[in-house]
C-alpha positions in Angstrom: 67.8 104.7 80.3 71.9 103.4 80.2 71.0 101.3 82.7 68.2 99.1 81.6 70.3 99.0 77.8 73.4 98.4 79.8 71.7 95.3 81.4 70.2 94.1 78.2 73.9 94.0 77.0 74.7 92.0 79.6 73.0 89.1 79.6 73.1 88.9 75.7 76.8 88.1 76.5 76.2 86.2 79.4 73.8 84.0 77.0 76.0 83.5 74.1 78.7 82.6 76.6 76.7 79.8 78.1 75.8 78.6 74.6 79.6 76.8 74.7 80.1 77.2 77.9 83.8 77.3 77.1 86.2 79.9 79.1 88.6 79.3 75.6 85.8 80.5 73.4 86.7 83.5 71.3 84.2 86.5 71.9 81.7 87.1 69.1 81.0 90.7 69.7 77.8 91.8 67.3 78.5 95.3 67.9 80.3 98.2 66.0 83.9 98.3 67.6 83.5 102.4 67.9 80.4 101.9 69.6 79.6 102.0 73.5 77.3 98.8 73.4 80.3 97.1 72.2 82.1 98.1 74.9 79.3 96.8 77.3 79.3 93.8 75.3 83.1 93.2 76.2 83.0 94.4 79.5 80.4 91.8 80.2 82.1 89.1 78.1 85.3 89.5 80.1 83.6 89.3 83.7 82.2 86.3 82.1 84.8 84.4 81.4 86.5 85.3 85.1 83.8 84.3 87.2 84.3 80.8 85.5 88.3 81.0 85.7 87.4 81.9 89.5 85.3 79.1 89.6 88.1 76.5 88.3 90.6 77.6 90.1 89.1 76.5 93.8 88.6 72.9 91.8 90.4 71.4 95.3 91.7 69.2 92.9 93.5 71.1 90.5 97.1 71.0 90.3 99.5 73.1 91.2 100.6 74.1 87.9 96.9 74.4 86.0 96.2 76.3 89.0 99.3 78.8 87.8 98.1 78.9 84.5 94.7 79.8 85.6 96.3 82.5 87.9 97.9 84.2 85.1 94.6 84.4 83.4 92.7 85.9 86.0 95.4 88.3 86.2 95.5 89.6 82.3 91.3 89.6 82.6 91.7 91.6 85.5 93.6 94.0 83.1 91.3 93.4 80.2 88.8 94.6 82.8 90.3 98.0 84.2 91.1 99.0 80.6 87.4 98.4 79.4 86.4 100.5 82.3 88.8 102.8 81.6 87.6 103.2 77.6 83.8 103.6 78.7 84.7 106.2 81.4 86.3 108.0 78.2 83.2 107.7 76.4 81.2 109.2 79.3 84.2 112.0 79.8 84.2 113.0 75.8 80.2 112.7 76.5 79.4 115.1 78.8 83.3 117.7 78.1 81.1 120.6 77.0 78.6 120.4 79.9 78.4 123.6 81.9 79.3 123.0 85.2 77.2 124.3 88.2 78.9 126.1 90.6 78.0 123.6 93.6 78.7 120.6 91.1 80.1 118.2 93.0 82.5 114.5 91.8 80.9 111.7 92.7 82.2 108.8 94.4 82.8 106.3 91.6 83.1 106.8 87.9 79.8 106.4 85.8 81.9 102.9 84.3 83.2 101.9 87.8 79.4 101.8 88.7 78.4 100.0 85.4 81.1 97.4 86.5 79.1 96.6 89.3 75.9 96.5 87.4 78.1 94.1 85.5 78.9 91.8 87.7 75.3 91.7 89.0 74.2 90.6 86.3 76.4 87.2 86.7 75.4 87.0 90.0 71.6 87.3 89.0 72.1 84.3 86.3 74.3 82.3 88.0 71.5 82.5 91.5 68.8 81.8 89.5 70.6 78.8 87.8 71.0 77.5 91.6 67.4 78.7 92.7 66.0 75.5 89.5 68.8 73.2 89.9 67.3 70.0 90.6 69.7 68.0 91.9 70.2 70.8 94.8 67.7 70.6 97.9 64.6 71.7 98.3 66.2 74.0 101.2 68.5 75.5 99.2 66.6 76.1 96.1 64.5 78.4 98.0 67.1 79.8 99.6 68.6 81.0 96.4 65.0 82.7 95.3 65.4 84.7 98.6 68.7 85.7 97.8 67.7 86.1 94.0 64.6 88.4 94.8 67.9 90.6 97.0 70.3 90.8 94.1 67.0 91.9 91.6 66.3 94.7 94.3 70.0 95.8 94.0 70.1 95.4 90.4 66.8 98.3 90.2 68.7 101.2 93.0 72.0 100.4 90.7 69.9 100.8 87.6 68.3 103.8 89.3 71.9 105.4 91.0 73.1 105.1 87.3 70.9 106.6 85.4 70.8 109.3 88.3 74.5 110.0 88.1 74.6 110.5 84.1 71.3 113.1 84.5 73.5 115.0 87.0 76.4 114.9 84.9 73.9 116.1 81.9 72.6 118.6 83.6 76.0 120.0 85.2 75.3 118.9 89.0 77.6 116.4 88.9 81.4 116.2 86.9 83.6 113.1 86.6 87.7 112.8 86.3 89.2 109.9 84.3 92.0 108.6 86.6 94.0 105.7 85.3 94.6 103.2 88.1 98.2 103.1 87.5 98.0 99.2 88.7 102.1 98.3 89.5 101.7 94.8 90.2 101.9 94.4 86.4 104.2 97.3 85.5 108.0 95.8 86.0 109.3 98.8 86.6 107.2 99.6 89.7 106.9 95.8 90.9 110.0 95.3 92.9 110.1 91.2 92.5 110.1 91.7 89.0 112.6 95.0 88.4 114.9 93.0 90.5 114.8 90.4 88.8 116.2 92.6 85.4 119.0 93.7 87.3 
């Protein structure tokens, strides 16, 4: 199942991230760059890397201008992000193009890579709780607080798992079809965002 390999893939690069522990690490990806596991792989790495830009950036003593710095990063990883999604929804699209298509096939809410984000990010979530259900200079309150919420995020992470793995039968099987839509972001593009167009005039 995608799902369970997906997950594996996930926190191999959440591992070798935590090896350094470095957000200015480069990414060693072991996989073949036509491959989707390395997609997975950089897809992971990437959400990696942001949850601990995220995490410097409420340092309430950060200055203004690291703070900026940090800003611009999330915002090119938030790029990095959408076009990895993008590139393994192609992969699932080129996948499943000759499919029949049932006649009461329906589109599903979210793209099969759109729902693998999540499963993503879940997986950081996962690590990082567990981290914070051992940590010994926490309480003894809120270490078990974290395993209760840490047994929650393993029950979401088995109905994703399942929903996935669901959704790419269907789409085997021609019950369910998927569309590739480009998110078309403008916030970046400086001829859609007005503060920067007008700022080329």
């Amino acid at each position: 199942m995608i799902s369970n390999k997906a997950f594996k893939i996930f926190e191999m690069a959440i591992n070798d991230y935590h090896i350094k522990d470095d957000v200015n690490q480069p990414m060693k990806n072991p996989f073949d760059k036509e491959s989707l596991e390395y997609l997975l792989y950089k897809k992971n790495w990437i959400d990696t890397v942001q949850w601990h830009y995220e995490d410097l950036i409420r340092d309430p003593k950060i200055s203004p201008n690291n703070a900026l710095s940090l800003k611009r990063k999330i915002d090119s990883s938030n790029q990095d992000r959408t076009d990895t999604v993008e590139y393994i929804d192609s992969f699932y699209y080129s996948k499943f193009k000759n499919v029949e298509i049932n006649k009461n096939a329906s589109i599903n809410t979210e793209s099969p890579a759109w729902a693998i984000d999540r499963l993503s990010i879940l997986a950081l979530k996962i690590f990082h709780m567990k981290e914070e259900s051992e940590r010994s200079s926490g309480s003894k309150e809120h270490r078990n607080s974290c395993k209760k919420k840490l047994l929650i995020l393993m029950e979401q992470k088995n109905d994703l798992s399942e929903a996935i793995d669901q959704l790419l039968q269907d789409m085997k099987n021609g019950l369910k079809y998927m569309k590739v839509y480009k998110q078309m972001k403008m916030y970046n593009d400086e001829s859609l965002n007005p503060v920067l167009y007008q700022n080329n005039i």
